[in-house]
C-alpha positions, 0 to 999 in steps of 0.5 A: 141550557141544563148542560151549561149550568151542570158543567158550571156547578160541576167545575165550582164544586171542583175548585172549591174543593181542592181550595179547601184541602190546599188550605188544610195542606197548608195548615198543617205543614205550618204547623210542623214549622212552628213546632220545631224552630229550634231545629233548624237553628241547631242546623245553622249556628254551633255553639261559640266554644266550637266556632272560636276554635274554628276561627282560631284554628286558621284566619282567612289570609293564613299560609297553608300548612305543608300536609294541607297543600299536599291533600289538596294536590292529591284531591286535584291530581285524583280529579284529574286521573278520573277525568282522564279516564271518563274522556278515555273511556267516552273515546273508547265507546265511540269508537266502537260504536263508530266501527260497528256502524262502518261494519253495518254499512260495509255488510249493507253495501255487499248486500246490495251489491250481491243483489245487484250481481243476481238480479242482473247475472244472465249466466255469460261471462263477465257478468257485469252488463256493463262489461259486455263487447257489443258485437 
């Protein structure tokens, strides 16, 4: 019965603990956000000046203009080459990936296969068991 209490007693001192340094935590990190609202703001809002120029400068349904149109072709046609040459070079590594493993296993199966002749070589030709005339 003493060992149940103690693990009891032990456990609620724990919990309560660590609820009282969540608590804390959490009091202070809220403090900082009430501290400093304004930053956030300025993050998210411009002043109006700048946002009217920037409504201004093109509407949403607004033709493209030439040099706009060209960027964009050479942003997509840079994508491309680069995913181009990720795909080629993902190729090329499994491809030699692949060859190494077809070499190790070509390297397994002579090895075997050396074994085999030594294991099974009695010193008469051919050497092969199954090769031998029965007289």
């Amino acid at each position: 019965p003493w060992k149940g209490w103690q693990i009891f007693w032990t456990y609620l001192s724990r919990v309560s603990s660590v609820t009282v340094f969540h608590e804390a935590d959490s009091a202070a990190v809220s403090d900082k956000k009430a501290a400093s609202p304004q930053g956030a703001l300025r993050k998210i809002f411009m002043p109006e000046a700048d946002a009217s120029s920037f409504f201004k400068r093109r509407g949403k349904r607004a033709v493209k203009t030439q040099d706009e149109i060209n960027a964009e072709q050479r942003q997509r046609l840079a994508a491309d080459e680069r995913r181009m040459e990720y795909h080629e070079e993902q190729s090329n590594e499994f491809e030699s990936y692949a060859e190494e493993e077809h070499d190790e296993q070509d390297e397994h199966t002579r090895e075997n296969t050396e074994q085999w002749r030594e294991f099974h070589y009695d010193g008469l030709d051919p050497s092969y068991e199954y090769n031998r005339h029965t007289v």
